[in-house]
N, C-alpha and C positions, 0 to 999 in steps of 0.2 A: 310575632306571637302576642298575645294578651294575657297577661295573666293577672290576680289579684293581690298585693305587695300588703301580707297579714303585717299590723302592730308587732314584730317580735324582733328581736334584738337581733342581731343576724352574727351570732357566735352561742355556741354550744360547747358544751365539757363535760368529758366523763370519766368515771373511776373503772377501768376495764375490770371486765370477772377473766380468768383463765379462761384463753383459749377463743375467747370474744373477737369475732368479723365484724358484723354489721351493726351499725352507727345511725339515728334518726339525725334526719337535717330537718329542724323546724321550722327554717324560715325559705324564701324562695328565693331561687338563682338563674340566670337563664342561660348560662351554659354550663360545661363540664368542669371549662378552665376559670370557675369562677369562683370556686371553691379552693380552700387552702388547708389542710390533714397537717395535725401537728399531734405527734407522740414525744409528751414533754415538751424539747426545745427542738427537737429534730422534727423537719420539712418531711411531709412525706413524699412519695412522687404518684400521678395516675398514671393509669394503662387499663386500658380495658378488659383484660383478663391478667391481671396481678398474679404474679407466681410465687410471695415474700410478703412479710408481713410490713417490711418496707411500702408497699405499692398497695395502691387502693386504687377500684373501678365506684361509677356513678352511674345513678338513678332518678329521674324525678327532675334534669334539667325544663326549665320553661313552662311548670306546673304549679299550679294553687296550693301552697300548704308544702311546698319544697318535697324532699324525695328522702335518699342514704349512699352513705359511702360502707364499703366492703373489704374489708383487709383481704390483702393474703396470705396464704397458708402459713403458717399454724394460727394466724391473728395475735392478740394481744395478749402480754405477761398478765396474770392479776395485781391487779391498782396500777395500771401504767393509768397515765392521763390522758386522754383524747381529745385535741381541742381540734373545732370547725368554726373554719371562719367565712363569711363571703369578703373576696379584694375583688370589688369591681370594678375597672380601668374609670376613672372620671373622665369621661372622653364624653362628645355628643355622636352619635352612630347615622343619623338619619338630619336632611337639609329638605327642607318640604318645598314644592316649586311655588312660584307666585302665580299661577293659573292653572287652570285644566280641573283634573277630577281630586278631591280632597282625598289625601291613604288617613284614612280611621285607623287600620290596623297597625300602620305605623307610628303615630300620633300616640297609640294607644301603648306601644312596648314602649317609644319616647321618653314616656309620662310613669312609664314602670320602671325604667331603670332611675330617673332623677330620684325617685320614692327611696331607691333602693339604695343609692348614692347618698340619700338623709342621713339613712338608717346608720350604714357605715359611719357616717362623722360623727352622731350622736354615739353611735359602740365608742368610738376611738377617746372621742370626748370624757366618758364615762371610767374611761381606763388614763385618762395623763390627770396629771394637778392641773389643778381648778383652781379661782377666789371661790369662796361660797357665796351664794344667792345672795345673803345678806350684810354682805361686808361692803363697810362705808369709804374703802379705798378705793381709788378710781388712778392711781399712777399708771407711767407707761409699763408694759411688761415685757418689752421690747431687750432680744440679752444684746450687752455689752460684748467686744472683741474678746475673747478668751485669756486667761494672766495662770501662768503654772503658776502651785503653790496656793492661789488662791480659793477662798468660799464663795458661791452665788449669795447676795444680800443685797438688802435696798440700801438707797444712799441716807445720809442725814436728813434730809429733809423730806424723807419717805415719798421721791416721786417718779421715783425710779428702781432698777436693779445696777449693782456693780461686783468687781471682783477685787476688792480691797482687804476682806479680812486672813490675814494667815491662816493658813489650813491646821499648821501644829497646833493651834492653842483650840481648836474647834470643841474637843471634847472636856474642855474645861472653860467654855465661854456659854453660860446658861443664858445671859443675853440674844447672845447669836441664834440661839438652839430655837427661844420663842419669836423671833423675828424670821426665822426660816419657816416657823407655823405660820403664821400670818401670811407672808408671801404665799403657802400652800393652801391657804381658806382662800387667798382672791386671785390665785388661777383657779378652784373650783369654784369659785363665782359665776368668772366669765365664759368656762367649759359650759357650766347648767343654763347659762343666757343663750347661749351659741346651740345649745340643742332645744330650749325650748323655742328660737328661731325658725329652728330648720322642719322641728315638729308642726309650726305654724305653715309654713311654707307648705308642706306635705298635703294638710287638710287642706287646704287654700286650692291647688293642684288639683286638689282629688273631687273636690267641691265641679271646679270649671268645668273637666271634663266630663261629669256625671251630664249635666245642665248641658252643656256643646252636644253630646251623645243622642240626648233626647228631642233635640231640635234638627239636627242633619244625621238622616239615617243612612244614609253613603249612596253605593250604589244598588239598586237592584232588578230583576228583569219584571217586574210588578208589581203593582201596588201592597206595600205593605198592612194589615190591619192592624198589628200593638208596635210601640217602639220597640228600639233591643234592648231592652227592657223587661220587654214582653206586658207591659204595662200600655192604659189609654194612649192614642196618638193624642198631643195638645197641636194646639189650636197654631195654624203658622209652621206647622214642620215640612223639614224640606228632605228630597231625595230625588236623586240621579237615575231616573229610568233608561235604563239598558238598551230597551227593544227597541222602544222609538226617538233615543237619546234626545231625550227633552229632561228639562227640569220641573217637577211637580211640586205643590203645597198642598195641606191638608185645613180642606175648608170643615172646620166643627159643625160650625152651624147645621148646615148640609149635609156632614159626614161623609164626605165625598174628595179623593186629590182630583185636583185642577193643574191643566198646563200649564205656563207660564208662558211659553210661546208657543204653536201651533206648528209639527210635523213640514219633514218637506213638502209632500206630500201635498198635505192640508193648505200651506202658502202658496202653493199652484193653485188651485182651485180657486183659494179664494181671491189671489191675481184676476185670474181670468174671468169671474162675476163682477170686478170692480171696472175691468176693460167694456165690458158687456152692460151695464149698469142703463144707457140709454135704451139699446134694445130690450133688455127685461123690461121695463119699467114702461117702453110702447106696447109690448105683448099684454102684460098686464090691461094695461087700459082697455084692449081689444077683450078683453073676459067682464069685467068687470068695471062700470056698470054695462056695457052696450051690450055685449055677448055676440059680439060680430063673428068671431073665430069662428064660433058650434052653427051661426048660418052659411057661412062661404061651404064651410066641409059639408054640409048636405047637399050643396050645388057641384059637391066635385064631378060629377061622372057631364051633368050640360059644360061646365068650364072646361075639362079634356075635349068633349067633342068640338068646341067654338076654338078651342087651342090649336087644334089642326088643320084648321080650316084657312088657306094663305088667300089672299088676293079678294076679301067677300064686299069690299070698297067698289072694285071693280066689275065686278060678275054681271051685276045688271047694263052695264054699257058692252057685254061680249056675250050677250043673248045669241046673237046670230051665227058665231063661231062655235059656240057650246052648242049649238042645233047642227053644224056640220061634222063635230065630232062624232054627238051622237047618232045621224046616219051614217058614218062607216066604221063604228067602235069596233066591229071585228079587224078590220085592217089595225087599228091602233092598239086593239090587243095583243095582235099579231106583232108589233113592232115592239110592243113593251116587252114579249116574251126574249123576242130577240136578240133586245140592244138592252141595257139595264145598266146603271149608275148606282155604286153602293162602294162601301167601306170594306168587306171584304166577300170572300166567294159565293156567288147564290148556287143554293143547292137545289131547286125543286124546277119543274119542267127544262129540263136542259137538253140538246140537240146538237150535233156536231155543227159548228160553225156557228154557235151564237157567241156575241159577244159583250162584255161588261168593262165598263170605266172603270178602276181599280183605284178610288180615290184617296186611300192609304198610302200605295204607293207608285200613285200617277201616273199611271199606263194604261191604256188600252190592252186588254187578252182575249185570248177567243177558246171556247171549251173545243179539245179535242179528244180524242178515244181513251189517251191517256188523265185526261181530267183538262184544267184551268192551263193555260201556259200563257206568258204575254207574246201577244200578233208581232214582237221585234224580240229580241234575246233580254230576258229581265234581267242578266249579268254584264255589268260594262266590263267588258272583258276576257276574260279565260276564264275566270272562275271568282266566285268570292266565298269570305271563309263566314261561319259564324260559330259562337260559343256559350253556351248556354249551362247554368250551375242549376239541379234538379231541387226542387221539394220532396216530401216525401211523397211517394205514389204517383209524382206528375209524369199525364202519358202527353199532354199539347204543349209544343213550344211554337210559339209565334211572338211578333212584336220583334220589341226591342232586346237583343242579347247581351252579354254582360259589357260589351264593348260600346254599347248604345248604336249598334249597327241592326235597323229593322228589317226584317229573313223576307228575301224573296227571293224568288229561285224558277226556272223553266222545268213542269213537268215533265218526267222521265228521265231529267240531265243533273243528280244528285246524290251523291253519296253522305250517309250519314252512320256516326264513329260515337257509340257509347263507352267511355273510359278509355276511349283511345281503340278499342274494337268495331271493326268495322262491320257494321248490321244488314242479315239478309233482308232483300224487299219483303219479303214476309213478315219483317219484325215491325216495320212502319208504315204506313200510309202516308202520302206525300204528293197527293194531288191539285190542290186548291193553288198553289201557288204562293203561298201567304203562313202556313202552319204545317208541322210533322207532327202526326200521334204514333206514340206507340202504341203497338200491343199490348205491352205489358208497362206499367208504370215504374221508372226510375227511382231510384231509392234516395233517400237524401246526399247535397253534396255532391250527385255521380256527376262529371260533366259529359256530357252530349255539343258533338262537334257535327257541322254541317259546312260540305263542300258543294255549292253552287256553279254550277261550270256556264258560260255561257254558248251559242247556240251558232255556229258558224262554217264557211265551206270552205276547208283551205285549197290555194290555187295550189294547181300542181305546178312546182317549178323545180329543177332542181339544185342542191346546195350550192353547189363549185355558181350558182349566176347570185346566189345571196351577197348584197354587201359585205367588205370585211369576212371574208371566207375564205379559206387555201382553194388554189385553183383546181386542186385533183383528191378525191376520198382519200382516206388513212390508212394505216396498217389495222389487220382486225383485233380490236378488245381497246383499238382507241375510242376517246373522244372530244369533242371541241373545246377548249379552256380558253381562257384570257391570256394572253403573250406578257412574256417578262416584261415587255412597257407596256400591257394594260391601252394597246391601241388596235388591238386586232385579235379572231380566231386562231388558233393555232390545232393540230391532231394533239391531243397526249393520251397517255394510260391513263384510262380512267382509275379511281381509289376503289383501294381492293373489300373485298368482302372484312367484315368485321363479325366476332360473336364480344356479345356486351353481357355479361352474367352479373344480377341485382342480387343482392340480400338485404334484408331490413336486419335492424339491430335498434336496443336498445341503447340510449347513449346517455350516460348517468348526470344527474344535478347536485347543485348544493346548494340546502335552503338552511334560510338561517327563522327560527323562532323564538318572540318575546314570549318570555314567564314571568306574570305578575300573581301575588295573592290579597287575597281581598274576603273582610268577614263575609260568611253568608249564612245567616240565623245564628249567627253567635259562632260559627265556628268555621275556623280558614283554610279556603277551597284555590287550588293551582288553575290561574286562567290562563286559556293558549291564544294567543293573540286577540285579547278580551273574549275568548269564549270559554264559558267555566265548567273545566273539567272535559273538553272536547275528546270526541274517540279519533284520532289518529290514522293515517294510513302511511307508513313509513315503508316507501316502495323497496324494494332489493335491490343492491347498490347505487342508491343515495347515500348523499352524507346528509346529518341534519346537527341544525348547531340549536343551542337551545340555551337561552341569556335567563338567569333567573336570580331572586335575592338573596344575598349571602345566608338567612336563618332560616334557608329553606333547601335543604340541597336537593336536587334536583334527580334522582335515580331511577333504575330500570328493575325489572324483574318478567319472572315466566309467572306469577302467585299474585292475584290482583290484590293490592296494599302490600307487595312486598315484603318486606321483615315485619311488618305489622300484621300482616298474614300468616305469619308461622313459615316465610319465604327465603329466597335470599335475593342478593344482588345479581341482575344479568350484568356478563363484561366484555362477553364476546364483540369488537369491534367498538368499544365504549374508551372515550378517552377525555379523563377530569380534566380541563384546561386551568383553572381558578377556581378558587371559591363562589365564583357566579356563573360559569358558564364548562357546560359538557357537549362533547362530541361523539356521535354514533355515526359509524357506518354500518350498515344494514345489511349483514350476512344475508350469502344465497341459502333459500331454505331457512332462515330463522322463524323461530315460533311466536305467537300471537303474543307479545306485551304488554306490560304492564307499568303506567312509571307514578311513580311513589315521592314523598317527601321522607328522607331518613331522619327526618327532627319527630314528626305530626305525623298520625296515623288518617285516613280519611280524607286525602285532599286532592289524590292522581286520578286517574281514569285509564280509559284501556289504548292500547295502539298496536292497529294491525297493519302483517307486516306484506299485505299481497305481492305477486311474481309482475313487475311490469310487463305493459305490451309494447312493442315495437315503436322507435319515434323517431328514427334515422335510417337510411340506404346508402348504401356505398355499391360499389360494382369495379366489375374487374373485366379486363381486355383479353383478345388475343393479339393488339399490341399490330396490327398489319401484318399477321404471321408471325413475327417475330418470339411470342411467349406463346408458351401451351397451355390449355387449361385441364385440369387432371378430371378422370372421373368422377371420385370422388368430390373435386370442387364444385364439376358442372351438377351434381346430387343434389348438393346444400343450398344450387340456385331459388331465389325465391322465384327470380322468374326469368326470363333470356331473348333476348333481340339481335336479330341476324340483320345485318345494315351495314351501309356503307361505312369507312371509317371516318372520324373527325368530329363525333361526335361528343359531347361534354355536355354531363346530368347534371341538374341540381333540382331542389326541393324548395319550392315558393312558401308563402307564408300561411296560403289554404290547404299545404300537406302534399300539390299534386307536383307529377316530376316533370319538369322542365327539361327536355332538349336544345344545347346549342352546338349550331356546326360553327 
């Protein structure tokens, strides 16, 4: 908090009228417990709604110009006395770090309480014996061990105190009497030295930090135009820009802030012109003087045509060959249409049985009825797989797939699985050998699976002559499996049917959030993880932890500014940990929030409490027969897969579900 720590004493008194509550506090306090209610000689006690003229509530904590305390019921006798005092703990409350961002606001309460901590020693001061100001004693005033029967007095040789005079003879020792004056003129001496000290002290404090204020404006998300102040920026001042977390100075001259170092941003760029420094500075020369650059670009379209042009060294020594082409260029057109060498499918004059070098992916194919196929099986093997993650609206996958395995495949011999759905030929095109288009374009994200089969005649023989085979067929509903030594075929039952039922769910977190405050135009605003005043989305069963500074507590409500709104506190699911740190769990169905400082009015913002979506799946068996799955359960499926059993789901780190047997 900041507040301004007025010149006043910080004790007040008064003579109650009958029946008198309310009591001004003149000077300023920063909390409740800082304050001390005295009727007469009796302590009074607070509570925030006082039921007894015993107990007093407060007002006006951490405020300019202090607030009031309030009796309870019936208040004050007429002429009881009413004393207020401020006891502020002499403690330091705040350890500033040796780096990072400078707290102004806590520097600032820092600087307020030491003020206030004066003030108290000069009250105290003001109420004990003193020397006076101009007393020429200067002895120690330091008390000697205690002596029953005796009187406090100085020694003979006045440079000290002791306890040697008998007490009986006190009121008939008029010696004694003015020697106990004297000792009480030079403790209010040294009392009025020790407050005009600390009164020094005070302005000294108050001076620095005026001058410190007006040079570093702290942090803000733009350029300031007056200090806080509100008065000229001078010349040299500093402040912590937010956006571009750079540090700025305020050039006069100019009237203008200047970086101090240059954005990340910015130190890339300018890297990369100091990397670049020889070729700029050759471009350059090509502009200016010569102007080469603006001739070559009028020659682009003769440069293109000379660029294409292979072998022009040679041409005039194959006169004679170039005159044999050109009497049979129909045959050689003929041949070009035929035979063609290219990177991937040619589309235009095509005929069954031409063929293309496929120099992508190194094969020879021949166009058949079905389109492009390679003249040998383009699959080494029985099939290959590929896998492809879509852009948004993308209908062409070719090239390279996620696995950096580049798609070729024999047309007509391919199956192709969006999201794991297996798509009619109707839905894709798939004849070039080299590319699938969809019909329709994939959505972001979807994956698109291509199974490649390759292209072969198997001999007819039968099982019982395969190696490692039982010599005679199985029983029926068997199949071949690997033998308990893993060295041979053996018949078994094959694994029985499985239903697998999925549901997604939500599966809750816990995050934890810094709270710092920070002045912003004079007055202090709650930042959520350096952003000031952010609007919140505190999903439905989440926890959220929320770290903030003890003078600022940290609350909730349905009433944006909470009790400063005329509100009150939300607590459904809220739990105070400490003075610095609260816990919410976020009710199903809780309503739109509000979180609030219960010190300071205007410093929270809003936080909504939306229904999550789905971010986990679990699934359930029928177990190899062995469990049922009820109707009801099979209802609730998100979704259901009939399969073998031995399967086991999980969920990769792109969201999509993994099958492992």
């Amino acid at each position: 908090m900041s507040i301004i720590i007025s010149d006043v004493e910080p004790r007040v008194q008064y003579t109650a009228t009958a029946g008198q509550t309310s009591f001004t506090v003149g000077f300023e306090f920063f909390d409740n417990a800082d304050l001390k209610v005295f009727n007469g000689t009796s302590l009074l006690t607070f509570s925030a709604s006082p039921t007894n003229a015993s107990q007093y509530s407060v007002s006006g904590a951490g405020q300019t110009g202090g607030g009031s305390i309030t009796l309870g019921s019936p208040g004050a006798t007429v002429n009881d006395v009413i004393t207020i005092s401020r006891d502020l703990a002499i403690a330091r409350s705040t350890d500033f770090p040796t780096s990072g961002a400078f707290q102004i606001a806590s520097l600032n309460t820092e600087l307020d309480k030491i003020i206030a901590m004066a003030q108290q020693l000069e009250r105290d001061q003001k109420l004990s014996p003193r020397v006076a100001t101009t007393s020429s004693s200067s002895f120690n005033l330091t008390f000697p061990d205690m002596v029953a029967g005796k009187v406090l007095s100085a020694n003979s040789g006045g440079t000290g105190l002791e306890f040697t005079i008998d007490a009986s003879g006190l009121l008939t020792s008029a010696a004694n009497a003015a020697t106990s004056e004297t000792n009480a003129g030079n403790s209010a001496t040294a009392a009025a030295g020790s407050a005009t000290a600390a009164e020094n002290a005070k302005n000294a404090a108050e001076a620095a930090l005026d001058t410190f204020d007006d040079d570093f404006l702290g942090s803000k998300s733009s350029d300031p135009s007056v200090d806080n102040d509100g008065a000229t920026l001078a010349d040299g001042a500093l402040y912590f820009n937010t956006s571009d977390n750079v540090m700025k100075v305020y050039d006069l001259g100019n009237t203008q802030w200047k970086q101090l170092v240059p954005t990340t941003s910015q130190q890339t760029n300018i890297d990369a012109a100091v990397s670049n420094a020889t070729n700029i500075n050759n471009v350059a020369g090509q502009i200016s003087p010569t102007n080469n650059i603006s001739t070559v670009a009028g020659l682009s379209s003769s440069i293109s045509t000379l660029a294409s042009m292979s072998g022009l060294s040679t041409l005039a020594g194959s006169a004679t060959a170039v005159t044999t082409v050109a009497n049979n260029l129909t045959a050689v057109n003929n041949f070009a249409d035929v035979y063609r060498i290219a990177s991937s499918a040619p589309t235009s004059s095509l005929n069954a049985g031409d063929l293309y070098f496929d120099t992508t992916a190194d094969e020879l194919k021949v166009y058949k009825s079905g389109g492009w196929a390679a003249a040998g099986s383009t699959v080494n093997g029985t099939s290959n797989r590929f896998e492809y993650t879509a852009t948004a609206n993308q209908t062409t996958f070719t090239g390279a797939d996620s696995n950096s395995k580049t798609l070729a495949y024999d047309a007509g011999f391919i199956d192709v699985y969006l999201n794991g759905v297996k798509l009619a030929n109707s839905d894709y095109t798939a004849t070039s050998g080299s590319s699938v288009v969809l019909a329709s374009g994939a959505a972001l994200n979807d994956i698109l699976m291509i199974v490649a089969y390759g292209t072969f005649q198997l001999a007819n023989i039968s099982i019982n002559d395969l190696t490692d085979t039982p010599a005679s067929i199985g029983s029926a509903g068997q199949a071949l499996v690997v033998n308990s030594s893993a060295n041979a075929l053996v018949y078994s039952n094959a694994s029985s049917a499985e239903v697998y039922g999925f549901e997604q769910y939500y599966n809750p977190s816990t995050l934890v959030r810094t709270v710092t405050v920070a002045s912003v135009g004079g007055s202090n605003k709650y930042f959520i993880d350096g952003v000031q005043q952010d609007t919140l989305d505190l999903y439905e069963g989440n926890t959220y932890i929320f770290n903030y500074p003890s003078g600022h507590p940290f609350k909730f409500s349905t009433t944006s500014d909470g009790t400063h709104g005329s509100g009150s506190e939300y607590t459904t699911g809220v739990t105070h940990n400490s003075s610095t740190q609260v816990t919410i769990v976020v009710a199903n169905g809780a309503p739109t929030l509000y979180y609030y400082c219960a010190s300071h009015s205007a410093m929270g913002g809003q936080a909504n409490t939306p229904t999550p979506g789905s971010n986990a799946v679990r699934y359930i068996t029928t177990n190899q027969g062995v469990d049922n799955i009820t109707e009801s359960q099979y209802a609730n499926f998100d979704d259901v897969l009939f399969s073998a059993s031995g399967f086991v789901f999980s969920v990769n780190s792109n969201g999509n579900l993994i099958a492992t047997i």
